[in-house]
N, C-alpha and C positions, 0 to 999 in steps of 0.2 A: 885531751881534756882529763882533768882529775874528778874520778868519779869517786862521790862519798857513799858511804855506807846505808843511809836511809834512801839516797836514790837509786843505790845498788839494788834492795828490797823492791822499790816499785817499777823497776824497768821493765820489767817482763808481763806482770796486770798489765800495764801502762800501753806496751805492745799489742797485748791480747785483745783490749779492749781497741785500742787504733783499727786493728788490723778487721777488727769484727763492723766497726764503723763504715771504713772503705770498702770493705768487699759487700756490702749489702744493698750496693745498689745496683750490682747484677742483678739482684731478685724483687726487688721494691714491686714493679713493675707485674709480676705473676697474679696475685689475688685478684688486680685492676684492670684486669686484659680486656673484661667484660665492659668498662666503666671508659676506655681509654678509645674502643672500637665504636661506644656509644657516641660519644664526643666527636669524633670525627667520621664516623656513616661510612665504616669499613667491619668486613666479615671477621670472624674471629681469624681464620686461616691466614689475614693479612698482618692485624695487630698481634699475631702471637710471632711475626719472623721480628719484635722489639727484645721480647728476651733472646732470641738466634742471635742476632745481631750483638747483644751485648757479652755472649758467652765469645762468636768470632772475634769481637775487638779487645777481648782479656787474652786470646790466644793468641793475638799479634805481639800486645804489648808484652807477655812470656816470652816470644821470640826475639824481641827487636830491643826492649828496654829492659828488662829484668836481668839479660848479663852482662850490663854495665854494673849493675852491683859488685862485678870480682873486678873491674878495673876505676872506675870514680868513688868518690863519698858517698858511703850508703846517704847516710845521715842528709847531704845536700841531696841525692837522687829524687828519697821519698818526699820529702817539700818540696822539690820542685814540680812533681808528676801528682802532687795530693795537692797544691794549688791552679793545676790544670783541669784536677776534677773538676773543684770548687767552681771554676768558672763552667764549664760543661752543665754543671749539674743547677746555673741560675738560669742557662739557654733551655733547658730539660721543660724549666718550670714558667717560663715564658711561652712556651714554641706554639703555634696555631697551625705550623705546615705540615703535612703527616711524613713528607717525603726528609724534612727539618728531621723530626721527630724518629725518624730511623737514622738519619745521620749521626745526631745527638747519642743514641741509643749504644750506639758503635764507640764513642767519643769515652762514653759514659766507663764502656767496658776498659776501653786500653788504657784511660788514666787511673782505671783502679788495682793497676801493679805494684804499688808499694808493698800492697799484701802479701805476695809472694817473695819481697824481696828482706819483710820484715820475720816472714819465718826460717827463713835459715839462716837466720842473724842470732834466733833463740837459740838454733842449732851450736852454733860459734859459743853463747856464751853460756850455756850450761852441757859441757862438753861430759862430765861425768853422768850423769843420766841425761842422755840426748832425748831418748823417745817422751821420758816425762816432761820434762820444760819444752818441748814440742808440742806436747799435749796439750800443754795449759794455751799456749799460743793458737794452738790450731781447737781448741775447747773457743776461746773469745772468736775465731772465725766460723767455727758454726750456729755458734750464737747469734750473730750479727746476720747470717744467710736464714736461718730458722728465725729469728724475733724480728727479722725484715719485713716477711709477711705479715704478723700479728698487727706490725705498727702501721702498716703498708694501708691494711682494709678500713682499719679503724679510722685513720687520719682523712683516708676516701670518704668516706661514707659522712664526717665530720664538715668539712670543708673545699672537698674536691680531690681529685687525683693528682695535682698540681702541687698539695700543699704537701704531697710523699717527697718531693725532691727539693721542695724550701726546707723543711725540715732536717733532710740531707744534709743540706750545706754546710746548716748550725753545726751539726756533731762533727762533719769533717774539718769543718775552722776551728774547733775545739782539741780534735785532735793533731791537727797541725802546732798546735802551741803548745799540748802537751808534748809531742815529741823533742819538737825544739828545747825544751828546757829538761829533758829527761834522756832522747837517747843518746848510748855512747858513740864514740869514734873508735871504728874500728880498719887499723891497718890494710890496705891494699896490697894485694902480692902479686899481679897480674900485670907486666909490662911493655906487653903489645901495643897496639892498636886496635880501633874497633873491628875492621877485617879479621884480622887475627884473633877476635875474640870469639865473633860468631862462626869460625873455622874451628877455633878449639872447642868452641860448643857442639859442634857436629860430630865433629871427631869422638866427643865420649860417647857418644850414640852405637859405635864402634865396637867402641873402647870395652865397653862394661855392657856385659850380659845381663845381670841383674837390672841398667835403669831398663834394659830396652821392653824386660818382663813388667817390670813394677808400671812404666808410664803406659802399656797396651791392658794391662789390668784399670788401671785407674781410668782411663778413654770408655772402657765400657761401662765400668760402675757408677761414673756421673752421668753418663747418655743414658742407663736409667735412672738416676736421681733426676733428673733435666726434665726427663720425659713424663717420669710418674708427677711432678708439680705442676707442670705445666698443664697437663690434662684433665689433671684433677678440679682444677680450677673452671674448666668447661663443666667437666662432672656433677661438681658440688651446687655450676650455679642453673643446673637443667633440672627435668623430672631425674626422681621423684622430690631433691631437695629444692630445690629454688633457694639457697642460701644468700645472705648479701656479699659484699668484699668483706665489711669485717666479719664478719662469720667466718666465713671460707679462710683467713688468715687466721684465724684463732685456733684452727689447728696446727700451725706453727707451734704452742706452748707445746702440744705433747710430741713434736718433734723436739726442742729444744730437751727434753728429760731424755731423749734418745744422743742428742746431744753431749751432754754432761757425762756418760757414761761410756762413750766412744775412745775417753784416754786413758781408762783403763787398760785399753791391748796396747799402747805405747809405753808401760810398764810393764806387759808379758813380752812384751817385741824386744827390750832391754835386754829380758834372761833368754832369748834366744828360740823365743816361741814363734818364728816368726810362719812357716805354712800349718800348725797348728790354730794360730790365728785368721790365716787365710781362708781355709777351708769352713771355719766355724760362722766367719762373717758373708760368707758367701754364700752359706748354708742358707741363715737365717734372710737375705734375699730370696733368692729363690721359695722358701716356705710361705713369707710374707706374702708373694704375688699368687701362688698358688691359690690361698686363703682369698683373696680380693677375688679371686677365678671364682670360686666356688659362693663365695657370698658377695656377689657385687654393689648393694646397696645397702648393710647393713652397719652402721653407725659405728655399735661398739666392735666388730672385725676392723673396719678402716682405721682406728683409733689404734687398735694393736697393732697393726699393721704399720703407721707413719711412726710409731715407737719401734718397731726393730724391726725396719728397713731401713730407715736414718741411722741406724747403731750400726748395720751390717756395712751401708756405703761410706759413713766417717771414719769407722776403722778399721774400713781394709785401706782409705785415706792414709790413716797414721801410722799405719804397718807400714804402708809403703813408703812414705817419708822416712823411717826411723833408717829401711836399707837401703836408700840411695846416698842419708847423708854418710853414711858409713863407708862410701864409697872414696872418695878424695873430698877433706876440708878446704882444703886450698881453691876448689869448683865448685861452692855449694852453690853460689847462684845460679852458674852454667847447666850443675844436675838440675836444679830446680827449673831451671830456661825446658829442658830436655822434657822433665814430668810433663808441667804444668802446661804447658804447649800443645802437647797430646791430650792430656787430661779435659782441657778446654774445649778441642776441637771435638772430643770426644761430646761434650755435655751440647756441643750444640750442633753435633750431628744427631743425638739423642731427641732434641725439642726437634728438630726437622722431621724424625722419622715419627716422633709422639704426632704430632702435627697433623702428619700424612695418615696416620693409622686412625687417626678420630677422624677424619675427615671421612674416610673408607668404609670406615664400621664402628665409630665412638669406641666409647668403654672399654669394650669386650675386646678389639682389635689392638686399642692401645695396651692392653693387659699382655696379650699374646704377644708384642712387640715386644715387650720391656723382662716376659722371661723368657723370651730366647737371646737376648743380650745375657741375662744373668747366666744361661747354661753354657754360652760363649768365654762367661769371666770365668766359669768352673771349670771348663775346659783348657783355659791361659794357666790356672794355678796347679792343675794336674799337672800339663809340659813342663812349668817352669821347676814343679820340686820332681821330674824325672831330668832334667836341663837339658831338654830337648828344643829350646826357643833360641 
């Protein structure tokens, strides 16, 4: 395909925004947990294994479809696997059965793989600042994870919890057209077979020191991001707040500002900052949950807190992106199969143990859960910059 110059300019928004679209229905579903359990006359403990569920089913499709990206057409991949949403996500908004409804949940997750297979494709083509044009990609996917829930509570509270994943569908048909007419074609260099691909996918597991460090840091950073949303959502909607869904989602906007500021370190990650980074992002988790320890129901502490805990878990995110892709071009999908896979299982090993820890002792127990995962990430980036891992 001859790619012109003005649609050279929007490839990358065009991406960011796609990829922020698809990946947002992992989360839709968090604000609504309340509204979804009411609906069908199950405990929170049961409606909260829909987001489990849907972090498992993005960690299969990581495994199983996301490294056909280095052997088929990206380009066909993501339309075919983002029209598999499409349909998933008109069953999502229909469904009456709860058992349906975890199904779907699962469905929802593994056809939301294009996301991962559209950022290391940003990687390929701004190869001269990788971590920045990775940034802006992975800036529209936390955008789309963060303004998931703003739109999630508001659209609940409007019309139903039903009308989160009609809504869905629009932006993903939207963005299936925009891709079609926007992304490039970009060469295959992989001449296996599938055996042979998910073999050389294992292999770099091996192979590379660095992904094995980057993807066990990144497993614990989202199992607390996973774990601190999804709890919270219990939190905000008990004593002393009683909040509604859109309430509780409209803390999403002052994530998304922690957001926007997370691709910053994929510019320090460039010049080579990259455990100076890690250290500083890990730091500021850890402070954040401390701070929630000591003032558990206080408004403006939570507020500072989902601003630079989001900053601390996005961009130890893009830190680690910047050195896996650094690692072999010719495998970004495969590294990315390797992260992403971990990373997943990690976020919803996280909702399980959030889950179990409110279940135990609310709040307070889910706090303790999510920083001893953090002293666990601090403890992964100490080994890895003495490369003892």
């Amino acid at each position: 395909m001859i790619f012109s110059k003005s649609k050279e300019k929007l490839v990358i928004p065009i991406m960011a925004i796609s990829a922020g679209s698809i990946v947002a229905n992992l989360y839709y579903s968090q604000p609504i947990l309340n509204r979804i359990a009411h609906s069908f006359g199950r405990p929170e403990s049961q409606v909260g294994k829909i987001s489990m569920l849907s972090q498992l089913g993005y960690g299969v499709g990581m495994f199983f479809l996301l490294p056909l990206g280095d052997k088929v057409n990206r380009k066909k991949l993501i339309l075919g696997v983002c029209i598999l949403l499409l349909l998933a996500l008109l069953v999502m908004a229909r469904v009456d059965n709860f058992s349906l409804l975890l199904v779907t949940s699962f469905l929802l997750g593994l056809f939301s793989t294009p996301t991962q297979i559209l950022l290391p494709m940003a990687a390929i083509l701004g190869r001269e600042n990788r971590g920045k044009t990775v940034g802006k990609v992975f800036s529209g996917i936390l955008t789309g994870i963060l303004g998931s829930r703003i739109i999630s509570g508001w659209l609940a509270d409007l019309w139903g919890w039903q009308s989160v994943f009609i809504f869905s569908a629009v932006l993903v048909l939207i963005s299936c057209v925009l891709l079609y007419y926007f992304l490039p074609e970009i060469p295959i260099k992989f001449k296996g077979n599938y055996v042979n691909l998910l073999q050389s996918t294992l292999q770099l597991v091996k192979q590379y020191k660095t992904l094995r460090q980057a993807a066990l840091l990144g497993a614990f950073t989202f199992g607390i991001f996973c774990s601190f949303w999804t709890t919270l959502t219990f939190h905000l909607s008990g004593t002393p707040f009683h909040y509604s869904a859109a309430e509780i989602g409209m803390f999403g906007i002052i994530a998304i500002g922690g957001a926007l500021v997370a691709p910053y370190f994929g510019k320090l990650a460039d010049k080579g900052n990259v455990f100076n980074n890690l250290f500083l992002t890990i730091g500021m988790i850890i402070i954040s949950l401390i701070s929630l320890q000591l003032f558990p129901v206080s408004v403006v502490v939570l507020c500072l807190v989902i601003f630079f805990l989001d900053i601390g878990v996005q961009a130890t995110q893009i830190t680690n992106f910047t050195r896996i892709y650094a690692l072999n071009e010719e495998a970004h999908s495969r590294l990315n199969t390797v992260y992403m896979t971990t990373y997943f299982i990690g976020g919803a090993m996280g909702t399980f143990f959030g889950l179990l820890s409110w279940k135990i002792g609310g709040w307070n127990v889910a706090l303790w859960q999510m920083l001893l995962w953090s002293l666990i990430a601090l403890v992964i980036v100490i080994l890895s910059k003495k490369d003892r891992l």
